[in-house]
ZAMARGU-4260 file (C-alpha; in steps of 0.2 Angstrom, whole numbers, plus 5000, padded with zeros to 4 digits):
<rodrens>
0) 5052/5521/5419 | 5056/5525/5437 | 5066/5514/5449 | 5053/5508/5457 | 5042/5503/5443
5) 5058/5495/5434 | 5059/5485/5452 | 5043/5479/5452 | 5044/5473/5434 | 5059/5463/5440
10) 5051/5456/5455 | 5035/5451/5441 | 5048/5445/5430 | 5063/5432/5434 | 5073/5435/5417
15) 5073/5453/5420 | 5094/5454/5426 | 5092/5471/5437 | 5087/5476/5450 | 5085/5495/5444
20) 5091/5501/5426 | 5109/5504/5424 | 5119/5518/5428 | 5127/5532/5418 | 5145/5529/5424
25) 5138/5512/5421 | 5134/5513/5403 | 5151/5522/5400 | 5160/5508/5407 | 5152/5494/5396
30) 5152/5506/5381 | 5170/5507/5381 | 5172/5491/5379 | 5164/5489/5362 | 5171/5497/5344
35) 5153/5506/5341 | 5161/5521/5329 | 5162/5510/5314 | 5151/5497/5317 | 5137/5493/5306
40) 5127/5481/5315 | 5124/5477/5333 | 5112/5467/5342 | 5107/5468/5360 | 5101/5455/5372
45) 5092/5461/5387 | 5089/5477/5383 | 5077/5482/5396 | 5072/5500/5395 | 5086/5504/5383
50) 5099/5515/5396 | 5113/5504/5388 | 5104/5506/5370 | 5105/5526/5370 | 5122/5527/5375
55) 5125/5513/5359 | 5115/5524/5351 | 5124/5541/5353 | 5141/5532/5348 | 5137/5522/5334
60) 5138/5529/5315 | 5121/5536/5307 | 5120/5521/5296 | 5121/5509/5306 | 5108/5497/5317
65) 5106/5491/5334 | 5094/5478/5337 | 5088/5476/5352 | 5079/5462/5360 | 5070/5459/5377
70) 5057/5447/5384 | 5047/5459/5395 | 5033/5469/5387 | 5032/5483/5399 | 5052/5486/5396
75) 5050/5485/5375 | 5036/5498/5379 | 5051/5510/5385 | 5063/5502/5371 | 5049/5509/5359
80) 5050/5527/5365 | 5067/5530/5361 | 5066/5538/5343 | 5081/5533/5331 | 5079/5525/5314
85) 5095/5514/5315 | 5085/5506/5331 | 5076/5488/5329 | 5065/5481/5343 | 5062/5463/5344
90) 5050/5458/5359 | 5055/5440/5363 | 5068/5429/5365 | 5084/5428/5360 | 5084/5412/5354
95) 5069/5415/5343 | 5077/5430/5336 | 5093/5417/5331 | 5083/5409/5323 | 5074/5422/5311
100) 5089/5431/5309 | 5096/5417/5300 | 5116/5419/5303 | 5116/5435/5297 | 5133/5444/5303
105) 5137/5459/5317 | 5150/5468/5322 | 5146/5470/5341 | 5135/5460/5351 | 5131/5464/5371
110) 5120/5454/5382 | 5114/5459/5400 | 5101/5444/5401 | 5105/5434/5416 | 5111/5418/5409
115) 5109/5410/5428 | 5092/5408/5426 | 5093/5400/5409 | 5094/5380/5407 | 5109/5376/5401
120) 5105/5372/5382 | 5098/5389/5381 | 5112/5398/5387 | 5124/5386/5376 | 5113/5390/5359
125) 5113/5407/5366 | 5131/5407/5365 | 5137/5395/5352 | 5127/5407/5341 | 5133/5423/5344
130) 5150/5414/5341 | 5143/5409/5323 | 5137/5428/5317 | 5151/5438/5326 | 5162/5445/5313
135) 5182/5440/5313 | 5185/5457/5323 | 5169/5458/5332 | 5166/5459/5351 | 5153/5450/5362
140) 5152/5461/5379 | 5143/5453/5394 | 5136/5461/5409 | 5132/5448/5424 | 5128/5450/5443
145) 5135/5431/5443 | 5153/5429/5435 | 5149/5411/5434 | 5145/5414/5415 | 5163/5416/5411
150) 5168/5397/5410 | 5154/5395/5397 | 5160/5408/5388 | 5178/5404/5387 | 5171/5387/5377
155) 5166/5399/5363 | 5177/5414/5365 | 5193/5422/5369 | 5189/5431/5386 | 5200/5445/5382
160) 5197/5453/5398 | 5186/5449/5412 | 5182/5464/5426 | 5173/5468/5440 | 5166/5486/5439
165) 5161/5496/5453 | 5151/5509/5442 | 5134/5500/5447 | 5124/5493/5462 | 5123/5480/5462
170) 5140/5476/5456 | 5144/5469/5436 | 5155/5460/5432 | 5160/5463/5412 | 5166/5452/5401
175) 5174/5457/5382 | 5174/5441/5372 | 5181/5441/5354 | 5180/5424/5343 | 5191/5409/5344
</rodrens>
Protein backbone atom coordinates (compact mmCIF):
# COMPACT_ATOMS: atom_id res chain seq x y z
CA UNK A 1 0.00 0.00 0.00
CA UNK A 2 1.13 3.47 -1.06
CA UNK A 3 1.42 6.49 1.18
CA UNK A 4 -1.34 7.94 -0.12
CA UNK A 5 -3.77 5.04 0.05
CA UNK A 6 -2.46 4.34 3.81
CA UNK A 7 -3.40 8.23 4.26
CA UNK A 8 -6.76 8.02 3.07
CA UNK A 9 -7.55 4.75 5.04
CA UNK A 10 -6.42 6.88 8.03
CA UNK A 11 -8.55 9.89 7.31
CA UNK A 12 -11.60 6.81 6.62
CA UNK A 13 -10.57 5.52 9.75
CA UNK A 14 -10.00 7.20 13.29
CA UNK A 15 -8.30 4.19 15.24
CA UNK A 16 -5.78 4.05 12.42
CA UNK A 17 -2.54 5.79 14.67
CA UNK A 18 -0.55 6.95 11.44
CA UNK A 19 -0.54 9.05 9.21
CA UNK A 20 1.57 7.01 6.64
CA UNK A 21 3.14 3.52 7.49
CA UNK A 22 6.23 3.65 9.48
CA UNK A 23 9.74 4.08 8.52
CA UNK A 24 12.64 1.60 8.16
CA UNK A 25 15.05 3.62 10.65
CA UNK A 26 11.82 3.53 12.26
CA UNK A 27 11.08 -0.02 12.57
CA UNK A 28 14.73 -0.55 13.67
CA UNK A 29 14.36 1.67 16.39
CA UNK A 30 11.35 0.09 17.95
CA UNK A 31 12.73 -3.48 17.17
CA UNK A 32 15.63 -2.80 19.28
CA UNK A 33 13.79 -2.47 22.01
CA UNK A 34 12.20 -5.85 22.27
CA UNK A 35 14.22 -9.51 23.02
CA UNK A 36 12.61 -11.04 19.56
CA UNK A 37 15.79 -13.74 19.12
CA UNK A 38 14.34 -16.05 21.62
CA UNK A 39 10.95 -15.30 21.84
CA UNK A 40 8.34 -17.74 21.38
CA UNK A 41 5.33 -15.68 21.22
CA UNK A 42 4.41 -12.22 20.38
CA UNK A 43 1.42 -10.35 19.67
CA UNK A 44 0.78 -7.07 17.92
CA UNK A 45 -1.65 -4.38 18.43
CA UNK A 46 -2.23 -2.09 15.56
CA UNK A 47 -0.47 -3.80 13.07
CA UNK A 48 -1.45 -1.77 10.07
CA UNK A 49 0.16 -2.99 6.92
CA UNK A 50 2.55 -5.02 8.80
CA UNK A 51 6.17 -2.65 8.24
CA UNK A 52 6.79 -3.22 12.00
CA UNK A 53 5.37 -7.15 11.65
CA UNK A 54 8.23 -8.05 8.85
CA UNK A 55 10.91 -6.43 10.65
CA UNK A 56 9.51 -8.78 13.90
CA UNK A 57 9.41 -11.21 11.60
CA UNK A 58 13.06 -11.25 10.20
CA UNK A 59 14.37 -11.30 13.92
CA UNK A 60 12.32 -13.55 15.53
CA UNK A 61 13.23 -17.58 15.79
CA UNK A 62 11.63 -19.98 12.91
CA UNK A 63 9.33 -21.37 15.55
CA UNK A 64 8.06 -18.89 16.85
CA UNK A 65 4.56 -16.76 16.48
CA UNK A 66 3.62 -13.20 16.02
CA UNK A 67 0.05 -12.52 16.17
CA UNK A 68 -0.87 -9.67 14.82
CA UNK A 69 -4.13 -7.86 15.33
CA UNK A 70 -5.74 -4.62 13.54
CA UNK A 71 -9.29 -3.19 13.17
CA UNK A 72 -8.99 -1.95 9.59
CA UNK A 73 -9.98 -4.38 6.89
CA UNK A 74 -8.13 -2.65 4.10
CA UNK A 75 -4.75 -2.83 6.27
CA UNK A 76 -5.32 -6.87 7.39
CA UNK A 77 -5.70 -7.21 3.59
CA UNK A 78 -1.81 -6.04 3.43
CA UNK A 79 -1.16 -8.02 6.80
CA UNK A 80 -2.42 -11.17 4.79
CA UNK A 81 0.03 -10.73 1.97
CA UNK A 82 3.10 -11.01 3.85
CA UNK A 83 3.87 -14.90 3.65
CA UNK A 84 5.39 -16.61 7.02
CA UNK A 85 3.96 -19.50 8.70
CA UNK A 86 4.80 -18.22 12.40
CA UNK A 87 2.35 -15.14 11.38
CA UNK A 88 -1.30 -15.04 12.97
CA UNK A 89 -3.77 -12.35 11.70
CA UNK A 90 -6.58 -11.48 13.82
CA UNK A 91 -9.01 -8.83 12.09
CA UNK A 92 -10.68 -7.02 15.13
CA UNK A 93 -10.12 -5.62 18.24
CA UNK A 94 -7.90 -6.16 20.67
CA UNK A 95 -9.97 -6.49 23.32
CA UNK A 96 -11.96 -9.26 21.70
CA UNK A 97 -8.78 -10.98 20.87
CA UNK A 98 -8.15 -10.82 24.94
CA UNK A 99 -10.79 -12.38 25.40
CA UNK A 100 -10.41 -15.48 22.97
CA UNK A 101 -6.99 -15.92 23.87
CA UNK A 102 -7.98 -16.78 27.28
CA UNK A 103 -4.64 -15.67 29.33
CA UNK A 104 -2.49 -17.51 27.30
CA UNK A 105 1.25 -16.08 27.99
CA UNK A 106 3.91 -14.00 25.43
CA UNK A 107 7.06 -12.97 25.64
CA UNK A 108 6.71 -9.62 23.75
CA UNK A 109 3.86 -7.60 23.16
CA UNK A 110 3.96 -4.04 20.90
CA UNK A 111 1.17 -1.91 20.42
CA UNK A 112 0.89 1.19 17.94
CA UNK A 113 -3.02 1.55 18.40
CA UNK A 114 -3.62 5.05 19.40
CA UNK A 115 -4.75 4.73 22.87
CA UNK A 116 -5.99 8.52 22.74
CA UNK A 117 -8.91 7.83 20.89
CA UNK A 118 -9.97 4.87 23.17
CA UNK A 119 -12.45 5.41 26.20
CA UNK A 120 -10.71 4.94 29.14
CA UNK A 121 -12.06 1.40 30.22
CA UNK A 122 -10.90 0.19 26.91
CA UNK A 123 -7.49 1.45 27.10
CA UNK A 124 -7.33 0.16 30.90
CA UNK A 125 -8.45 -3.62 29.92
CA UNK A 126 -6.28 -3.12 27.07
CA UNK A 127 -3.52 -2.58 29.47
CA UNK A 128 -4.38 -4.39 32.62
CA UNK A 129 -4.40 -7.32 30.37
CA UNK A 130 -1.29 -7.32 28.72
CA UNK A 131 0.05 -6.99 32.22
CA UNK A 132 -1.69 -10.41 33.05
CA UNK A 133 -0.29 -12.55 29.89
CA UNK A 134 3.27 -11.00 29.75
CA UNK A 135 5.77 -13.39 30.90
CA UNK A 136 8.16 -12.39 34.21
CA UNK A 137 10.87 -11.27 31.55
CA UNK A 138 8.66 -10.17 28.87
CA UNK A 139 8.54 -6.55 27.33
CA UNK A 140 5.43 -4.41 26.26
CA UNK A 141 6.82 -1.63 23.75
CA UNK A 142 4.51 1.13 22.81
CA UNK A 143 4.64 3.48 20.04
CA UNK A 144 2.24 6.83 20.48
CA UNK A 145 2.10 10.21 18.68
CA UNK A 146 0.80 11.34 22.23
CA UNK A 147 3.09 10.59 25.23
CA UNK A 148 0.04 10.99 27.49
CA UNK A 149 -0.24 7.10 27.42
CA UNK A 150 2.62 6.73 29.72
CA UNK A 151 0.94 7.61 33.14
CA UNK A 152 -1.52 4.76 32.43
CA UNK A 153 1.12 2.57 31.81
CA UNK A 154 3.18 3.30 34.63
CA UNK A 155 -0.12 1.98 36.86
CA UNK A 156 0.56 -1.53 35.14
CA UNK A 157 4.26 -1.53 34.45
CA UNK A 158 7.63 -0.63 35.16
CA UNK A 159 8.44 2.18 32.45
CA UNK A 160 11.93 1.21 32.02
CA UNK A 161 12.52 3.65 29.52
CA UNK A 162 10.53 6.23 27.88
CA UNK A 163 11.94 8.11 24.56
CA UNK A 164 11.12 10.42 21.99
CA UNK A 165 12.56 9.12 18.54
CA UNK A 166 13.33 11.12 15.76
CA UNK A 167 13.42 8.18 13.31
CA UNK A 168 9.68 8.95 12.00
CA UNK A 169 7.46 11.81 10.90
CA UNK A 170 5.48 12.44 12.63
CA UNK A 171 7.50 11.90 15.81
CA UNK A 172 6.91 8.53 18.36
CA UNK A 173 7.44 8.54 21.39
CA UNK A 174 8.56 4.79 22.61
CA UNK A 175 7.88 3.36 25.62
CA UNK A 176 9.55 -0.19 26.92
CA UNK A 177 7.35 -1.53 29.84
CA UNK A 178 8.29 -4.75 31.65
CA UNK A 179 5.99 -6.07 34.55
CA UNK A 180 5.53 -4.85 37.99
Amino acid sequence: MNNLKFFIEFLKDPQIGALTPSSKYFVRDVIKRMPLVNAETVVEYGAGEGVVTRGMLKEMPKNSELIAIDTNAELVKNLKKINDPRLRIYHGKVQDFIIKRKEKSVDCAISGIPFTYLAPKDKEYILAHTAKILKPDGVFVVYQFNPLIGKFLKKYFKVAKEELVLSNWPLYTIFTCRPK
